[in-house]
N, C-alpha and C positions, 0 to 999 in steps of 0.2 A: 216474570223474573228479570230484572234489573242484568243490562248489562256490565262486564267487567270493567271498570273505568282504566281509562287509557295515561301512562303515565308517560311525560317527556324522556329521551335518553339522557341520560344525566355521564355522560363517559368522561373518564380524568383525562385531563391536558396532555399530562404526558403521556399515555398511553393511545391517545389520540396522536398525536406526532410521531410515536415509533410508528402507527400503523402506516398513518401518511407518508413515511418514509419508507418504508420494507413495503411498498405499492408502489410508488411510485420508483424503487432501483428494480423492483422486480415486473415490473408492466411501462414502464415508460424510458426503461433503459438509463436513469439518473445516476449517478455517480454519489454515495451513501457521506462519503469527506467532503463532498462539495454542497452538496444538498442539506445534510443535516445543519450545519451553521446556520442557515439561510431559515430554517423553521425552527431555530433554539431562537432564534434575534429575533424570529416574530409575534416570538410567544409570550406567557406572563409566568412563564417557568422561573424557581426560584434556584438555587446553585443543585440542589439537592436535587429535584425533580427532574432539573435537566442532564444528571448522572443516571439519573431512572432511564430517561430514555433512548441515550447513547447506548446503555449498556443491555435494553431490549432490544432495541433494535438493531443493532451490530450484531448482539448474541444470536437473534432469530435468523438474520440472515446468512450467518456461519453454518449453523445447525441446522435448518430447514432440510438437508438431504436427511438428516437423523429424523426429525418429525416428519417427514413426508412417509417415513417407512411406517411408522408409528399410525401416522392418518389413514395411508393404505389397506391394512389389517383390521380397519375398523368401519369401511363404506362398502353399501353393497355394490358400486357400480365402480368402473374406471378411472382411476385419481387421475387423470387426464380431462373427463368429463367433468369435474367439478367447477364452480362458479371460480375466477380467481380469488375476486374478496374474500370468499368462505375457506379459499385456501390458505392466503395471505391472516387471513387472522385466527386459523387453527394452530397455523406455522407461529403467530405470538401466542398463543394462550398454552400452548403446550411447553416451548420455551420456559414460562415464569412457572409451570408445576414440577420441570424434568431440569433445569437449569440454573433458576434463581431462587432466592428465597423468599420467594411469594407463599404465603397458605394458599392450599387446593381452594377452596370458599371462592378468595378473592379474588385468584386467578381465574377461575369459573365466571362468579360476577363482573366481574370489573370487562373482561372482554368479549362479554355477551353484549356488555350497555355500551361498546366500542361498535359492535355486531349491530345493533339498533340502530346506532347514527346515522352508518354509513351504507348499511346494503339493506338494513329494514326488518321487519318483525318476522315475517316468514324466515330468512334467513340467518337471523339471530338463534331463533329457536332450533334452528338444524347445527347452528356450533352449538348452542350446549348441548344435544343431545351426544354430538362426537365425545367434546369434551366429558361429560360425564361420564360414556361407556369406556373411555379409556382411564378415570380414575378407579373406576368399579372394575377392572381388568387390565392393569399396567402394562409395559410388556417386559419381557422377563431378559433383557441382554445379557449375553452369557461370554466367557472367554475366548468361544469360538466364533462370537458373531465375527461378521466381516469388517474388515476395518474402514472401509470405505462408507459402512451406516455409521459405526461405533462415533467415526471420527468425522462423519460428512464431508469427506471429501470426493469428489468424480472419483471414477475407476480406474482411470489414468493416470490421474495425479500420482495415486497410490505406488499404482505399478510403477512407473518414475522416478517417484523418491526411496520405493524400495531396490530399483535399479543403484541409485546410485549410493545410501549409504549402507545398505546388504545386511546390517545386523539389524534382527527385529524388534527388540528393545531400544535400541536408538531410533527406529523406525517411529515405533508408538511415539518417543517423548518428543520426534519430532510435529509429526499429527496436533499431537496434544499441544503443544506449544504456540500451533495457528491460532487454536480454541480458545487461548487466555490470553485475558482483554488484559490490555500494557496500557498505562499514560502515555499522552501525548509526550513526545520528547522536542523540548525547543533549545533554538538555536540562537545565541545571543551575537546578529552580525556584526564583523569588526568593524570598528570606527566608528558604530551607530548607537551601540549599546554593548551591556558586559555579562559574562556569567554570573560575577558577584551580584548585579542589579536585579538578578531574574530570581536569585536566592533571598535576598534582602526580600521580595515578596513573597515569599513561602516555597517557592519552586526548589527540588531537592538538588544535590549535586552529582554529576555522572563525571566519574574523574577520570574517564577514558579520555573525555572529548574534552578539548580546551575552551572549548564554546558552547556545551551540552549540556541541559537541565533538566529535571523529568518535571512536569507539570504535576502540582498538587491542586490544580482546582481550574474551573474550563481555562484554555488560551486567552482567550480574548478579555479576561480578568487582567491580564496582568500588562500595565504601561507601556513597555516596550513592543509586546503584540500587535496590543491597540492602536500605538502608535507609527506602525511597521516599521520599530527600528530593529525589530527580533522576528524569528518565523518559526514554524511547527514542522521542524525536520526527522528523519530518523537519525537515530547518532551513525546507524552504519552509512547513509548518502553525508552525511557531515564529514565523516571519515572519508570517504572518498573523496570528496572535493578538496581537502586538508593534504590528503598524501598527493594529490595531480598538482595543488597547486604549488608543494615543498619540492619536484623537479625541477624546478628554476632555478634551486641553488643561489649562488653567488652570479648566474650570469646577467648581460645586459639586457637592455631592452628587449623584449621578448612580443609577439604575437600571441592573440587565445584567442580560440572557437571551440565554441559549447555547440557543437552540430545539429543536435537532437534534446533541445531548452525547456521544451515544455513538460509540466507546466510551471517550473521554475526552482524550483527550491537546491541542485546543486549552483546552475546560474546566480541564484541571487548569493549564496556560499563565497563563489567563486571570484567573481564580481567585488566584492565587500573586502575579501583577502587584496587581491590587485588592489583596488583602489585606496586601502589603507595599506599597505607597501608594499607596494611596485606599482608608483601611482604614475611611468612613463610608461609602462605598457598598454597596450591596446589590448579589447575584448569585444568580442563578438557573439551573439546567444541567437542563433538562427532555431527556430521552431517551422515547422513544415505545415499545420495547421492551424489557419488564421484564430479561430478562437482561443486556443492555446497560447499560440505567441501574444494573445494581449493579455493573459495572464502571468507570462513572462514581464510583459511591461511593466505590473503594475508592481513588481519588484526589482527591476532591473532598469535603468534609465532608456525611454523608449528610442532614443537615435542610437540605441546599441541592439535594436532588436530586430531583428530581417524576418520572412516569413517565403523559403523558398525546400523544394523538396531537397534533400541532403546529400539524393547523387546525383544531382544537379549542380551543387553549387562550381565544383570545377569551370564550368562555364563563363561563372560571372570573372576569373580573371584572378581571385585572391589568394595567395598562401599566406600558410602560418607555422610559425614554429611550435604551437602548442594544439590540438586536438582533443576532444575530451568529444569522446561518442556513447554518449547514454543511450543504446540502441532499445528501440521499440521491442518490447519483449516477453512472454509469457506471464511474467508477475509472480508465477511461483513462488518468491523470495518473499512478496508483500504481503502474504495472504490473512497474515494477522491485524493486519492495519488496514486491509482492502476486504471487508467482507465479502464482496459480491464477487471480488477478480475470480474465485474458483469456479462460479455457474456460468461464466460467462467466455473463458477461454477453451478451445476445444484439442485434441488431438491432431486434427486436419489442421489447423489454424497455424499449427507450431512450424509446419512445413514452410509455411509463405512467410513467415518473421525469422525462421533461420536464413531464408533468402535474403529477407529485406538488409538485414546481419550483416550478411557477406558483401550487400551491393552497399554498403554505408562505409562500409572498410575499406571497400575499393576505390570508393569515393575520397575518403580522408588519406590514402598515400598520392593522388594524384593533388591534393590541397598543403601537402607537405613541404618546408621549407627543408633544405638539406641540415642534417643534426638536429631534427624535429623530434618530436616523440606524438605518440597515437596515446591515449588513453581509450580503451576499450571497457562497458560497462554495462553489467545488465542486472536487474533486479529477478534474478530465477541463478537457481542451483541444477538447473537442468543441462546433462552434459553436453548434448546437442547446441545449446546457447556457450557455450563457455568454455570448458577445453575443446571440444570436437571443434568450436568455432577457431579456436588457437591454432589447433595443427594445420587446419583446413586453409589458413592466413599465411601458414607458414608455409607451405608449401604452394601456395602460389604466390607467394611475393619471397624468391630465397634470398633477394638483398634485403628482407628484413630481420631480425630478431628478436628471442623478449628479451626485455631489460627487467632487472628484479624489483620491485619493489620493496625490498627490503631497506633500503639505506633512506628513505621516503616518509617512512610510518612514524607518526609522530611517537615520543617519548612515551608520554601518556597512554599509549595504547598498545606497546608491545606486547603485553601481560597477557592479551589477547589470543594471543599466537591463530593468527588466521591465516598467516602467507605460508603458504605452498612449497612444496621444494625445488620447484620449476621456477616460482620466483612469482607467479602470480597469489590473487588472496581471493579466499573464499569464507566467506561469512554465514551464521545459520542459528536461525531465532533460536535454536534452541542451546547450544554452546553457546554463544557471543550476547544474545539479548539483544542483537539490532535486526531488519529483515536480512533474511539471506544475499548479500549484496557479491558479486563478483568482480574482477578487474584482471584487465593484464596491460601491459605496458607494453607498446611497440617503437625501435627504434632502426633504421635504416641501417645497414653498415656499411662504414667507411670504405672504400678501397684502398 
């Protein structure tokens, strides 16, 4: 009897790169926005194919808490004990049957011969047999599952955001809102390039932001990208940097520090606004970690870019009339654009970065020039980050106060209505369409 002849894995491109990417952020701790670029430019991916893969592999690594429940119900042994690769590519193959519009067939096929490649024929054969008992036996999520499978988010998280927006219907469509994949939104910086220029290429119009475009096909298609005269921002960090830099007003020469820079994108905003008017001001983008401030640099001209911790800089001798502290932060707010920030930030965790919070505030009134303002800034809707951080400022510094942000927000974005009645703004992907961005404004008062 003639043995079975042995056939090469034959796995698609793209389906190859989502995996190498949802392996590599989930086993080697890579960053999915920084890494995936870096394996679309090295591939032979065509516009199309490399929408394939963005949208596997961001979707699987959202959902992975959803499929790992799914996986679980279906092994006889400890989903803990499992191989990672067998993990990492049940977590895509289940994705394209329960999330995309892949046919069951090719979903099956296609990530079997991915299975083949990369962990081998034994192991190949053990996802399809997953994959197939969970098409022969779906699972059945019902209205009561938990929402924490339903919507893959930590258990935390949940309790968190049901802390803070209390109704359970705004609850869901906030969940749900993480889960649906947005265009990149770019930013066309001043003086370098324009909104009309980013449209003129296909990119659509967001008429919140004065400088804001949603990408209709990858970034790096379009001129201005390419040529970093433009960047891939969210319009809510666009906004932010627009409302910090319109407190200037009519006054003169002014100082700015960006405390907390990396990895750049209000910086380079910020930066682009000053030096196309208010080109006698000074700026400064201190980042605290060295790999990060060089990615500051590579948008930001590099004699404007320091690399020292934040409550530290006091020391070196400088004030500023302007502050803009993007403080180090749970991410909460990002989670739609950052797939992996949910598996990766913890409960315990939140303790030590509301500290870090506080000691970075503390930092920027002792960096303060007298009628200076503090901008305060965190991408999470967590109240522990952002009002409890407010009161908490205000009561140990009582010569300070907020200032509102209201008279600040640009034209084009009132419509919005994100500011607070306190006078700070809170933003939330699922109201506004930007990440949940927060801000408050702080200013000394006078005696």
């Amino acid at each position: 009897m003639s043995k079975p002849t042995f056939k090469r894995p034959r796995p698609e491109e793209s389906r190859l790169v989502a995996y190498t990417l949802i392996s590599q952020v989930n086993r080697e701790g890579a960053y999915a926005n920084i890494r995936l670029p870096q394996l679309l430019n090295s591939s032979n991916l065509d516009e199309r194919d490399r929408s394939f893969a963005t949208e596997l592999s961001y979707g699987t690594l959202r959902m992975q808490g959803k499929h790992d429940f799914v996986i679980s119900g279906k092994i006889d042994r400890p989903f803990e004990s499992l191989d990672p690769a067998i993990v990492d590519l049940l977590r895509m193959g289940l994705h394209q049957i329960f999330e995309m519009r892949v046919p069951d067939h090719a979903a099956v096929d296609a990530t079997v011969e991915v299975a083949r490649a990369v962990a081998g024929e034994g192991k190949a054969s053990y996802v399809n047999a997953i994959m197939r008992s969970v098409l022969r036996d779906p699972p059945n999520f019902k209205e009561d599952t938990e929402l924490h499978i339903m919507y893959s988010h930590p258990q935390w998280i949940v309790a968190a955001l049901k802390e803070q927006v209390k109704d359970y219907t705004r609850l869901v469509e906030l969940l749900s809102s993480h889960n649906t994949p947005v265009p990149p939104h770019l930013v066309a910086w001043p003086g370098k390039s324009t909104k009309e220029e980013l449209i003129l290429e296909g990119a659509i119009e967001m008429p919140e932001g004065k400088y804001a475009a949603k990408a209709e096909k990858m970034p790096g298609m379009y001129a201005a990208i390419h040529e970093r005269r433009a960047g891939v921002q969210d319009l809510g960090s666009q906004l932010i940097s627009e409302i910090f830099f319109n407190t200037a007003g009519e006054e003169g020469f002014l100082s700015w520090l960006d405390m907390c820079a990396g990895p750049g994108g209000k910086a380079a905003m910020l930066y682009n606004l000053l030096h196309t008017f208010r080109i006698k001001d000074t700026f400064v983008a201190n980042e605290p970690t060295p790999h990060r401030a060089e990615l500051v640099s590579h948008v930001v001209p590099t004699n404007l870019v320091i690399s020292h911790p934040g409550q530290n800089l006091p020391a070196i001798g400088n004030t500023y009339d302007r502050i803009l502290i993007d403080a180090p932060c749970s991410g909460l707010g990002a989670l739609r654009r950052r797939p992996e920030s949910r598996w990766r930030k913890t409960k315990e965790e939140l303790k030590g970065l509301v500290s870090l919070q506080r000691d970075l505030l503390d930092a920027g009134v002792l960096l303060l020039n007298p009628g200076g303002l503090i901008g305060y800034v965190t991408c999470s809707p967590h109240r522990s980050e952002t009002q409890a951080q407010v009161v908490d400022f205000l009561y140990r510094h009582r010569d300070f106060e907020i200032r509102s942000l209201e008279p600040f927000i640009p034209q084009s974005a009132l419509s919005m209505n994100f500011l607070l009645p306190d006078g700070t703004i809170q933003m939330w992907s699922d109201i506004h369409g930007t990440d949940s961005m927060f801000m408050a404004l702080f200013q000394r008062i006078e005696r």
